[in-house]
C-alpha positions, 0 to 999 in steps of 0.5 A: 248407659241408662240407670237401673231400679228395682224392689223384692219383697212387696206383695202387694203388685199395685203398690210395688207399681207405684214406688217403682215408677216414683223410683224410675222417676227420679233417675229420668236423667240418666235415661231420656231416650226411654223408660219402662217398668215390670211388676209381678207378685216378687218383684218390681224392676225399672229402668231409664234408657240412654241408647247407646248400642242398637238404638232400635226399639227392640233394645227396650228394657226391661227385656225378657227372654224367649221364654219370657222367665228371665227379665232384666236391667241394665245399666253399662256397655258389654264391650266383647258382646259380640265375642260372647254372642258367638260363644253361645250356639243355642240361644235366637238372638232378636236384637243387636243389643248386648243387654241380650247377650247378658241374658243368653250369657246368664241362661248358659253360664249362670251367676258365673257369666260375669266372667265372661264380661268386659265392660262397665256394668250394673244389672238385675235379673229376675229368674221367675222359675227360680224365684231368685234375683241376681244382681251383679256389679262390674269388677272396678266398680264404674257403674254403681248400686245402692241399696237399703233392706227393710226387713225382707223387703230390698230396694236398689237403684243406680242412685240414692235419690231414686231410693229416697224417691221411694218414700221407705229409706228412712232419709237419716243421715249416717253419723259415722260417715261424717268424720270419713267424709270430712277427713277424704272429702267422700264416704267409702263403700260400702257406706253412704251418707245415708243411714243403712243405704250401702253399695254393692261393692265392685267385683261383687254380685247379690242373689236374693230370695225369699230365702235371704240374701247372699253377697259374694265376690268374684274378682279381686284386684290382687288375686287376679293379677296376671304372671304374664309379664314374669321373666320378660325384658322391659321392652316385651312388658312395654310391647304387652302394655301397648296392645292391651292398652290399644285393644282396650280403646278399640273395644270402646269405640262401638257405638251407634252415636256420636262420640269423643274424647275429654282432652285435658292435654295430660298424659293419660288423655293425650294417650287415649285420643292418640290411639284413638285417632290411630284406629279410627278414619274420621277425626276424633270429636276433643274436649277442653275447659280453659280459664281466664286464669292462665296459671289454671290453664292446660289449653295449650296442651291440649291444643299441641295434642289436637294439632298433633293427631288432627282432632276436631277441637273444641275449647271453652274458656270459663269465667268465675261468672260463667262458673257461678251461673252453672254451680246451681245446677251442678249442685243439684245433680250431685247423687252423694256429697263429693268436694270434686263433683261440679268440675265432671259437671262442667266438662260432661254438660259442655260436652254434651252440648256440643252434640256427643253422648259418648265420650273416653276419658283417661280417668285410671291412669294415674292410679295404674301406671304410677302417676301421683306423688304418692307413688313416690313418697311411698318408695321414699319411705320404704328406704327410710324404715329405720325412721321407724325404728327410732324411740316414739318419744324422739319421733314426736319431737321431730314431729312438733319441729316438722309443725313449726317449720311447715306451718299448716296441712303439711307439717301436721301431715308430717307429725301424722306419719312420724307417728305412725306405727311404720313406713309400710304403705297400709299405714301411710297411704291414709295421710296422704289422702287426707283433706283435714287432719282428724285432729283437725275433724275430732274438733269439728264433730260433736261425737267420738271419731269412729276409725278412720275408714281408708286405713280399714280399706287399705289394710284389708286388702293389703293383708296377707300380699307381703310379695307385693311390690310397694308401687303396686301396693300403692294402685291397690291403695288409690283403685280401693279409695279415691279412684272408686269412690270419688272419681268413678262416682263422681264421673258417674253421677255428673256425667249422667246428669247430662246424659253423657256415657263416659268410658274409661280404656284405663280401667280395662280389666285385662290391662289393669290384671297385666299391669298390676303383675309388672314389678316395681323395677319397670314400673318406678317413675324416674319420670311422669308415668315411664311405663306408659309412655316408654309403651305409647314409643314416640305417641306422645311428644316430650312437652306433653310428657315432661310438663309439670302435673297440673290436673283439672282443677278450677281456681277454687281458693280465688272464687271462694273467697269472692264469687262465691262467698255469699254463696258459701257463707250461707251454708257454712252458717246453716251447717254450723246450727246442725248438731253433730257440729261444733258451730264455734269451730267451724264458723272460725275456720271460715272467718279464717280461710277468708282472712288468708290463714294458711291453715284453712285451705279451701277444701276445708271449706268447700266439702262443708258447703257441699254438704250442707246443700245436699242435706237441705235439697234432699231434705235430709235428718240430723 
């Protein structure tokens, strides 16, 4: 785990040098073990190093084949390095590192190596002979590339601010990503924050030349589902889930430092640390955050878990003080604007202090096996499509009865969807998502709303796949939107705040092409997950299955209007002076949510804070 940076196009070799070493610079976080730079006439490449595998000075990057044509950086774990390496017979290998493999993968397989790659990944080869760059990104997206093209000139880097470091991205904000970023508390891919900085998108790989520059796809989510579980018994299909699931934890457990799991006391977590425990000999390293609230406390959960498979336990109580001391920090470490960020914070930084620098996490889980209630929902309104068929008119009056008996984000969600044009999942999924409504940001915004970006998204990939299952529907939905662009980011840019490499079995490509080929009829949860726990057979005890979802959350709406008030209340009124906002809206919605308004919940608030403290340290335009 390391982060990457790298410039094509500047002629000038001195001053490529120098912008490669103030973009190197900024992104030291994520590499404290080692750094290093290449410059030559084309391009200029950097890298920061988190030893992970082959600690060794040979696993130096930039590294560059026998024949010194080829230089790379990478930034992620080959999780089938070794496989790989056994496939390639006309390659000497100087290393233990899988960044080599890439190179001898490269050098066999061409752009078509990325096939032959389980892990998460982000890395740029420069092919001297060919003069061409080729930058690729793994298939669900856990590590990230930004870039800006100036011209013909391309800037990219693992974060935002490495290219705002380099003194050529114009640090302007994108005033169409606001209304997304206040209606989902993110701004989708492949748009940022920041005018003209996009993401390379997951599944996807870049080649550059003097030529041009070309974006291609090579994995999609629903086109590479697996038709292996066609024809089989639920037991067979559970069978099937259990060894992909336990192979996947396997192939991230090689690792040259200390490691653990996070331990929330959930499903998903419990799941990983139990096949965790059951492969290897020494007792796995857990993680929890409690709270002196105990209505926000899973601790006890996770203790059940601990005790069940023998871990070696550490649990950290939090206090709103302890919380505000860290929330600076927390602030500052955030790459892009996000309304969940400082809680991966929190979690990665405890972790990391405490002596491990590799940890799992059951981040994914959720999304495949069917564990939100939207699931539900959308299976509710899949039997409930006659709603539909009812004359507009009529649904806008149910919708105004919805408003005045749910009073607030619930009944406006409920006058949303009634609506809505259908009951299909391309239409609904957007609503649930939704942190305000965009009536709610229409008022907010001094501009006309642009379309609404998870509507896009989810209609884009859900055209032209009517055999797909509604629960499927729904994981293509949630993996698209919020897992890929508020928690795999988050989890990203937090956990490499601490220098903290963070693996996800969930998100194991060969397990999430299994499982999105599962029908609907084994995957419906009559309880928590059914598919997954029903394959994990008597892993998980009923009191970890069968306790009500809580998630990690901390007590935000207590600390907000307390702790935390002067803190907010200064940058909800620096916000409030920029232009693109409405100052009178925004100002009421705070003196709202502090006089209890249940109108007003506190991500409202929150994500406006957030943002604004963002623009200010990174010194952003209106």
């Amino acid at each position: 785990m390391c982060g990457i940076a790298g410039i094509f196009g500047i002629k000038d070799k001195d001053q490529s040098a120098v912008i490669i070493q103030q973009m190197n610079d900024r992104i030291a976080h994520r590499g404290p073990d080692d750094q290093g730079t290449y410059t030559d006439e084309f391009v200029a490449l950097g890298h920061r190093r988190l030893a992970i595998l082959d600690l060794s000075p040979a696993g130096h990057q930039p590294m560059h084949s026998l024949d010194g044509n080829i230089e790379i950086i990478f930034n992620g774990e080959i999780y089938n390095f070794m496989e790989i390496r056994e496939k390639i017979d006309n390659y000497e290998f100087k290393t233990r590192s899988d960044t080599e493999v890439i190179i001898a993968a490269y050098l066999k397989w061409g752009k078509e190596c990325v096939h032959q790659f389980n892990g998460m990944f982000a890395f740029a080869i420069w092919d001297k002979n060919k003069k061409e760059l080729f930058i690729a990104r793994d298939r669900l997206g856990i590590k990230p590339v930004y870039y800006y093209l100036d011209g013909s000139v391309l800037y990219f880097s693992s974060e935002i601010r490495s290219l705002l470091a380099s003194g050529k991205v114009p640090k302007k904000i994108n005033r169409n990503a606001l209304a997304d970023y206040f209606t989902y508390q993110t701004v989708h891919a492949p748009y940022t924050i920041i005018d003209k900085v996009l993401m390379l998108m997951p599944g996807h790989h870049m080649t550059v030349s003097m030529s041009g520059m070309k974006i291609e796809k090579y994995w999609d989510i629903i086109a590479n589902r697996s038709k292996a579980a066609e024809g089989k018994s639920y037991s067979d299909v559970c069978s099937d889930v259990r060894k992909l699931f336990e192979a996947a934890i396997k192939r991230r457990l090689i690792s040259d430092v200390p490691f653990g799991a996070f331990l929330s006391g959930g499903i998903d977590s419990s799941a990983v640390v139990g096949y965790m425990s059951k492969v290897q000999q020494q007792p796995v390293k857990t993680f929890n955050i409690s709270f002196d609230e105990s209505e926000f406390s899973e601790a006890k959960y996770a203790r059940i878990i601990s005790e069940k498979f023998g871990t070696d336990h550490k649990e950290l109580k939090l206090t709103p003080a302890d919380f505000l001391a860290a929330l600076p920090a927390a602030m500052s470490a955030l790459d892009h604007p996000s309304g969940d960020g400082p809680n991966s914070y929190i979690v990665s930084k405890i972790t990391r202090e405490n002596g491990i620098t590799m940890a799992l996490s059951g981040l994914g889980g959720d999304e495949l096996f069917a564990g939100y209630p939207v699931f539900n929902r959308s299976l509710q309104f899949e039997s409930k499509k006659w709603l539909w068929n009812i004359p507009a008119g009529i649904r806008k009056m149910m919708g105004a009865v919805a408003m005045k008996i749910k009073p607030g984000i619930m009944g406006e969600k409920y006058n949303q969807l009634l609506s809505l044009p259908s009951g299909n999942v391309a239409d609904t999924f957007p609503v649930s998502r939704q942190i305000s409504t965009p009536d709610h940001i229409a008022k907010l915004l001094n501009f006309p709303m642009p379309p609404d970006r998870v509507a896009e998204i989810v209609s884009e990939e859900l055209r032209n796949n009517k055999d797909l299952g509604v629960l499927s529907q729904v994981s293509v939905a949630e993996i698209t939107t919020y897992m890929q662009n508020i928690l795999l980011r988050d989890t990203d840019q937090m956990s490499m705040a601490s220098a903290l490499e963070v693996r996800v079995p969930f998100l194991d490509y060969e397990l999430v092409e299994y499982v999105m080929g599962i029908d609907d009829e084994y995957k419906t949860p009559s309880f928590p997950k059914k598919l997954l726990v029903e394959s994990m057979g008597d892993l998980l005890p009923d009191e970890i299955v069968h306790r009500k979802k809580m998630g990690f959350t901390f007590p935000w709406e207590k600390w907000l209007r307390n702790d935390l008030k002067s803190f907010c209340e200064t940058r909800i009124e620096s916000l409030a002076k920029r232009p693109f906002i409405n100052e009178k809206v925004l100002l009421n919605r705070w003196q709202q949510f502090l006089d209890g308004n249940p109108a007003v919940r506190w991500p409202d608030i929150w994500i406006g804070v957030v943002l604004e403290n963002w623009l200010i340290e990174n010194k952003i335009e209106n």
